[in-house]
C-alpha positions, 0 to 999 in steps of 0.5 A: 487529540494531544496524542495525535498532535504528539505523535504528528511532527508539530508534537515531535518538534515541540517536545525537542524545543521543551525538552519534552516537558510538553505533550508527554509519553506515559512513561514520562509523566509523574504518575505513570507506574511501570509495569512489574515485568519492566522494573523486576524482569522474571517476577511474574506479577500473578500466576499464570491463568488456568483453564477457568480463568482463559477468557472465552471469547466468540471467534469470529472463524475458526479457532487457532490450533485449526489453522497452525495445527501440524500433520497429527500423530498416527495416536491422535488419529486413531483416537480422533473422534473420541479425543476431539473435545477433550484435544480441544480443550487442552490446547486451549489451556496450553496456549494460554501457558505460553502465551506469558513467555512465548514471543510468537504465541503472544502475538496470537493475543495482541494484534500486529501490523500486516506488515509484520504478520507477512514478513513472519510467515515462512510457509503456508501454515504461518500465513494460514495462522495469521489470517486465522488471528485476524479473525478472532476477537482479542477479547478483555484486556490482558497484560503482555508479559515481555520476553526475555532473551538468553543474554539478558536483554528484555524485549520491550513490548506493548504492556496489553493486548488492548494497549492504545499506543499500539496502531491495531488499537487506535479508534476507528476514527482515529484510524480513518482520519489517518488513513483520509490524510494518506489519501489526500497526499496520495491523491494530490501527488498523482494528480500532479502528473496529468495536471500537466497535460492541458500546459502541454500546447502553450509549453510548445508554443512558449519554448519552441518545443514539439509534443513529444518534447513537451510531454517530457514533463509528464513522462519524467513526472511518472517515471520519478516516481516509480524510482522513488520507492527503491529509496523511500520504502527501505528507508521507512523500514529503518526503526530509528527513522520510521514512516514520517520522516521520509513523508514530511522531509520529502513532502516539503520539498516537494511543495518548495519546488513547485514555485520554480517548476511554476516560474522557470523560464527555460523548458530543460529547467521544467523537465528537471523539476518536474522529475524532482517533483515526481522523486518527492513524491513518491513515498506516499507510493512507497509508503502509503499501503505500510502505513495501512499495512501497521494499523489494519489487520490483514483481513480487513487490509483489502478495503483500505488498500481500494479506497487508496487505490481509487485515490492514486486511479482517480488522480490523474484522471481528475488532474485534467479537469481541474486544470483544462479551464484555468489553462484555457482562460489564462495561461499554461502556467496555471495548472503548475500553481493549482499544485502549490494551492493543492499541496500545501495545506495537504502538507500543513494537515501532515505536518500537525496531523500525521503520527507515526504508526510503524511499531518497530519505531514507537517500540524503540521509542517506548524501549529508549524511554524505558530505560531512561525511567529504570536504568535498565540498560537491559531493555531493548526493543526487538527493532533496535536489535535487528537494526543495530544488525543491519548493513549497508550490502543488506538494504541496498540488496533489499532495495534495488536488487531484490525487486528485480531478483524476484521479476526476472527469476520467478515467472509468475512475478515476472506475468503480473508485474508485465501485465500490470505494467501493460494496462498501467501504460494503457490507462496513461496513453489515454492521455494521448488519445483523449486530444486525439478524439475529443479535441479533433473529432469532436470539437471539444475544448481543454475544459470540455476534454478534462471532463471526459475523465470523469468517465475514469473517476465513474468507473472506479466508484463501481469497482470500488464497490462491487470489490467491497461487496465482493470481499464482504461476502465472499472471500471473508466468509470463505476464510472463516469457514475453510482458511485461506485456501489456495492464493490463486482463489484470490484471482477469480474476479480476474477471470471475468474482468481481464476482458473488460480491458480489451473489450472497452478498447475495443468499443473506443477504438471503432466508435471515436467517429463524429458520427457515433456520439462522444459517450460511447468512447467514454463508455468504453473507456469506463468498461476498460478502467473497471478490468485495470482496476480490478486486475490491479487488486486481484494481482496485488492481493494474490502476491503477498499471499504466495510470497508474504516475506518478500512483499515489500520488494514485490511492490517496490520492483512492480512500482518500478516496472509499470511507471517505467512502461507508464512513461514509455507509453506516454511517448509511444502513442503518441506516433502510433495513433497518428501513423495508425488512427487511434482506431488500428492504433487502440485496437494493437494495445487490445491486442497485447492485453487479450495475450495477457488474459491467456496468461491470467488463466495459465497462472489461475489454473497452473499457479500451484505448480509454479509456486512449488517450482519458485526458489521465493514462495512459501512452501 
């Protein structure tokens, strides 16, 4: 519990008013004894091991050199079948040789971040090889001997394999607590933009507005933050700033302005912090998948990206819930202050609870501390170096121009991030088309209509839980026993699901009578928001793995891209179901998704031919 308090904001604030004498690193205490290789660089501290001294470890798949192995030499092929076990064996003593002095062999050892394991993969063989490593068991601890550049500098390191500064290696609970803050964060943010939508009468009524100006304040919500990552996401990148900072910083003004979005008295006043609110909190968008992206493996990254999802899908659907009897019973002031009753003990959780978890900011650290210890000006961490490298040209390409760079150029980036765009647009018109329904064919009030999205809330569950079963024990076995294989593998769910969109549609379309009973339109909604889920999570497993360097900037410019049609479709529907029906007007937006499910199979059966045609996939 102190190291998480250390690391949380309340530590960093309390070791800068001791001086650091409170809540200390190893490095900082009196019986910390530094590692031989940081106080002799280039003394080997005991001889590297032989063949017996290799610790022999169960692979949970198959072995390395299968997965990095290049073409063989015609030698070796001829001699395969008789060479195989002793080829084996010697690649097994070569690896542990180099793994003292080789940067990219150690980290076939010790376990890093997703983020960085993409971010190092050049081409297919990298990508296959650290997938490979997420597989195999690391095995006793061993010490990580630091490597040492041409110049000099020695390149601060983890000290083990097994070193608990180092996210891969915290705890199992320590990493789900962690992991149950992001979501709580993420959850309450969402939840934000459609908790406004029960206000939306009383806003017309108390500032002489139409509907369409009134849902402004959830349209600029939605739209702020998809702008939102273009900022945030490269600003965690920085290893002097790391994650926290742009969560806590913005996270408190975040929680400050929803006491004058609650009390202002002038509606352009109300739209512009609503935007802001929205800006605020976005890094939780931004930043919440590279905070699980540092501490799970890449393997095992897909269930806790689904559980994070399930929070971003189900906050908006439980944000009219929690707001339609409030606003009914008292006023449209009360979904504005139920934010503030939710967000700030969230934000009193982060602010005593939340460590940091980037590597390349507790690296630094570690190097600062070091040197601070030795007095070697010589030990330096490998984030330090590439961010005294850095210029201003290079992130803001990276931020804003890249992102669009990758949609617009490479047409399989282009489908999804229009695809996802389009369902995404689809799921926030419901909030249009619910009043439509529930409130005028039916009879509903605020409070009744809220909770016709628990359908939502439902449908997700069941996604969630057959995608788990799905990973289990289907695609984790499968990369055990052949690699990785093709990315397009990864959408195979899709070919199935991507007419569940249409479909459910469909059924919510034509049965929206008062003669047909009001669960058969939830129903539809459910059948429809299991395909959106689904599809989201296929796209956004099946991006990283055919585009691993640039996986950043493709979530940063899909974020863009779907909150911006999300904030569109929000003003659209509106006028299309009234001069449509909902049930012609539904039926135009199944229309556009069937278009869609065409292209899922052109890219499924295709994609190897567009990916060897992409300037931006690996090779």
């Amino acid at each position: 519990m102190s190291d998480l308090i250390r690391d949380a904001p309340i530590g960093q604030l309390l070791r800068w008013a001791t001086n650091n004498r409170i809540l200390q690193y190893p490095e900082e205490r009196a019986d910390f004894q530094c590692p031989n290789s940081y106080q002799h660089p280039g003394e080997k501290s005991r001889q590297i091991p032989t063949e017996e001294e290799v610790p022999q470890t169960e692979p949970e798949g198959p072995p390395v050199e299968e997965a990095v192995s290049a073409e063989p030499e015609p030698v070796v092929e001829k001699y395969e079948e008789e060479e195989e076990g002793e080829e084996s064996e010697l690649e097994k003593v070569k690896t542990a040789q180099t793994a003292r002095t080789s940067y990219t062999t150690r980290t076939q050892i010790s376990r890093v971040g997703t983020r960085t394991a993409l971010q190092k993969s050049v081409t297919r063989a990298d990508l296959e090889q650290q997938f490979t490593l997420a597989t195999i068991e690391i095995g006793p601890s061993r010490p990580i001997e630091p490597e040492q550049l041409p110049d000099g500098t020695i390149l601060v390191d983890w000290y083990s394999t097994t070193d608990p500064e180092n996210p891969q290696n915290w705890s199992f609970r320590k990493k789900l607590f962690v992991m149950s803050l992001i979501d709580l964060y993420t959850l309450a943010v969402y939840m934000g933009s459609a908790i406004y939508a029960p206000s939306e009468l009383g806003i017309m009524e108390r500032f002489n507005v139409s509907i369409q100006e009134a849902t402004l304040g959830l349209s600029m919500y939605v739209l702020a933050y998809g702008i939102g990552p273009l900022l945030w996401s490269p600003l965690s990148e920085i290893p002097s700033i790391g994650r926290n900072p742009p969560y806590l910083v913005s996270y408190a003004i975040f929680v400050i302005l929803l006491v004058p979005t609650a009390l202002v008295d002038n509606f352009p006043g109300l739209i512009i912090l609503r935007f802001l609110q929205g800006f605020m909190g976005s890094p939780c968008l931004a930043t919440g998948g590279a905070t699980f992206q540092d501490m799970y493996s890449i393997i095992k990254l897909p269930y806790v990206l689904s559980i994070w999802a399930f929070a971003a899908t189900c906050g908006p659907a439980l944000g009219p819930i929690i707001s339609g009897f409030s606003v009914q019973a008292e006023n449209w002031r009360w979904s504005l202050w139920e934010m503030l009753w939710l967000n700030g003990p969230i934000f009193l959780l982060l602010f005593f609870f939340l460590p940091e978890t980037g590597s390349s900011n507790l690296l630094l650290r570690r190097a600062q501390r070091l040197r601070k210890l030795t007095g070697d000006n010589r030990l330096k961490a490998q984030s330090e170096i590439d961010q005294a490298q850095m210029n201003t040209k290079e992130i803001v390409v990276e931020a804003l121009v890249r992102p669009i760079q990758l949609i617009v150029l490479d047409p399989a980036i282009g489908f999804t991030a229009v695809y996802i765009a389009i369902v995404y647009g689809i799921f926030y018109s419901f909030f249009e088309a619910f009043p439509l329904v529930y409130n005028v064919m039916y009879g509903f009030n605020l409070g009744e209509l809220g909770l016709t999205f628990l359908s939502v809330t439902a449908a997700v569950i069941i996604a969630v839980s057959w995608y788990w079963w799905y990973i289990y024990y289907r695609v984790e076995p499968e990369i055990r026993k052949n690699g990785l294989g093709a990315p397009e593998r990864r959408l195979i769910p899709t070919l199935v699901v991507t007419f569940f969109v249409p479909v459910g549609l469909f059924i919510f379309a034509w049965t929206s009578r008062p003669d047909i009973h009001w669960i058969v339109p939830c129903i539809g909604i459910a059948i429809t928001t299991i395909g959106i889920f689904l599809i989201i999570q296929c796209v956004f497993l099946y991006l990283p793995l055919v585009y691993p360097q640039y996986a950043a900037s493709l979530f940063a410019g899909n974020d863009f891209l779907r909150s911006s049609v999300a904030a569109g479709a929000i003003h659209f529907s509106r006028p299309l179901f009234d001069n449509l029906g909902v049930d012609r007007g539904v039926t135009l937006l199944a229309g556009l998704t069937c278009g869609c499910s065409i292209g899922i199979y052109v890219l499924f059966f295709y994609g190897d031919r567009l990916r060897a045609r992409s300037r931006f996939a690996a090779k």
